[in-house]
Phi, psi and omega in degrees: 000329194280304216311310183307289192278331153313326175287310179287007167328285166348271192319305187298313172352285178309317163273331190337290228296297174352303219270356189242338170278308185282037167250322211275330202223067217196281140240006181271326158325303180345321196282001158318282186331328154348289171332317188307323199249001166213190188264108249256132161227131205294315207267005178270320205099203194241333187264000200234006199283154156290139177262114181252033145063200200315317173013309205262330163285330159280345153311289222314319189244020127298331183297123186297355186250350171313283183312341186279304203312303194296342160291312180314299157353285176278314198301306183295335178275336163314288188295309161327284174331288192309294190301343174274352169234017158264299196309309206296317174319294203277342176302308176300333173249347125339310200270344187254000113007302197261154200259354146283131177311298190286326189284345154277343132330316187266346172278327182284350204257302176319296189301311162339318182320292146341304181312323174301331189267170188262176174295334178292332172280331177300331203287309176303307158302319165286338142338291220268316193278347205219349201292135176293316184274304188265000181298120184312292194312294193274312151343301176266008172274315172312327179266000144228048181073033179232146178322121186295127147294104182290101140328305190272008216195356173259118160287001174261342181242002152318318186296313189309309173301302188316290237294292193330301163322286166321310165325294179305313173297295173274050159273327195294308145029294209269341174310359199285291199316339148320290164296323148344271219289350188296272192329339159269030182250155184304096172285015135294347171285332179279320147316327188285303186329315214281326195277355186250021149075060135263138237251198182290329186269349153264349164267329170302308206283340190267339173239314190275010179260000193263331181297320206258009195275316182296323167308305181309320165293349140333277185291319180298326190288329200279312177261029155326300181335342200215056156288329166275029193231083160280336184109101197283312198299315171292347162277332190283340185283324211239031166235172173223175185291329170286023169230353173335280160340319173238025200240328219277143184236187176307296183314280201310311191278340152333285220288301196308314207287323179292267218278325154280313170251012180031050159258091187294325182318302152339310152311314192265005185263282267266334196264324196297260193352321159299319190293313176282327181280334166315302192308310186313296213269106106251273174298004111326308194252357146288322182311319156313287192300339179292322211260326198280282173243034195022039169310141161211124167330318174205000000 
């Protein structure tokens, strides 16, 4: 056992600091959620505070807009979700479809792109790009006899936009893991496929989606975990007070309650809460990805 551990010393080395920056700024916060249970006064402290016990959570779902915000919430992570694993599924199997080398290279390198820029540049172009009056989009809707759409500004057509948007930005992205998983399956199944005459959508529907079934049942179970992860930076970019209703989710009403009307007590029940129902459906959906597809952590 000393031996065992003098050899991997190096290695223990190597995670300290890692393992000391996230206890510092990781946990030693933690002791924050405090906030949660009083009435937080900045110039008493956390430790100089009144303690109301639950309080600040029977505000939190008297507010006649919680439930909307917590819909708004899943419904948009929902869309996120469904459509971040569809698109990138069918991008993938397109790309390996196709049989020159440099030109799928050179299509995976376009999609790819996005994924790099933030949301304050994208936000501004889909601004400009999405604008009811000067927007290329609503120009070319106008321009074959249909009305223009505020996107950024319709509550029936917001959820839509973030998800279409979020979609564009990662699906090249999330196709790596896909094309991974493309690149194991045996090609000899597909020689076989091709000499008994089957054509591309039955080699597709009979190898490659049952080859792609296990990543997939994977990945589906795993991101339960992040129903409530609608994207806090893309919505603070692209909503306004005329979307509330279907746009505003937990993270933005974190950020008003906090930051804005500085009722940290508030905030921080509102975010501690997101936080435990976060864990719950995590550790939900390993348990799934374990019973499902014999995912294991370590």
């Amino acid at each position: 056992m000393n031996k065992r551990f003098t050899s991997e010393m190096p290695l223990h080395l190597m995670i300290l600091p890692g393992f000391i920056l996230v206890f510092i700024y990781q946990y030693i916060p933690m002791y924050g959620v405090l906030m949660a249970f009083q009435n937080y006064i900045p110039a008493k402290g956390i430790w100089g505070s009144e303690w109301v016990g639950l309080d600040n959570f029977k505000y939190i779902f008297s507010l006649p807009d919680t439930i909307q915000v917590i819909w708004n919430t899943i419904f948009i992570a929902m869309l996120k979700i469904v459509a971040g694993l569809v698109v990138p599924i069918v991008t993938s199997i397109m790309l390996n479809e196709i049989g020159r080398a440099y030109f799928k290279r050179m299509l995976q390198t376009l999609i790819y792109i996005p994924h790099f820029l933030s949301w304050v540049i994208l936000g501004g172009i889909l601004i400009d790009l999405l604008s009811p009056s000067q927007g290329l989009v609503n120009q070319f809707l106008t321009g074959i006899g249909l009305q223009p759409i505020f996107f950024l500004g319709d509550n029936t057509w917001f959820p839509y936009t973030l998800m279409i948007s979020d979609t564009w930005k990662e699906f090249g992205f999330s196709t790596i893991v896909y094309l991974a998983a493309l690149a194991g399956i045996n090609p000899s199944l597909y020689e076989a496929a091709v000499i008994d005459g089957a054509g591309h959508w039955r080699r597709t529907w009979h190898i490659t989606l049952p080859g792609l079934r296990p990543i997939i049942v994977l990945l589906v179970t795993l991101s339960l975990g992040q129903v409530l992860n609608a994207g806090f930076e893309q919505v603070f970019v692209l909503y306004s007070p005329q979307v509330y209703d279907s746009g505003d989710i937990l993270d933005t009403l974190v950020y008003r309650m906090g930051l804005v009307d500085l009722n940290y007590s508030i905030a921080t029940a509102i975010g501690l809460f997101k936080s435990v129902v976060s864990l719950l459906l995590i550790g939900a959906s390993y348990w799934l990805a374990y019973r499902w597809a014999n995912y294991r952590i370590f």
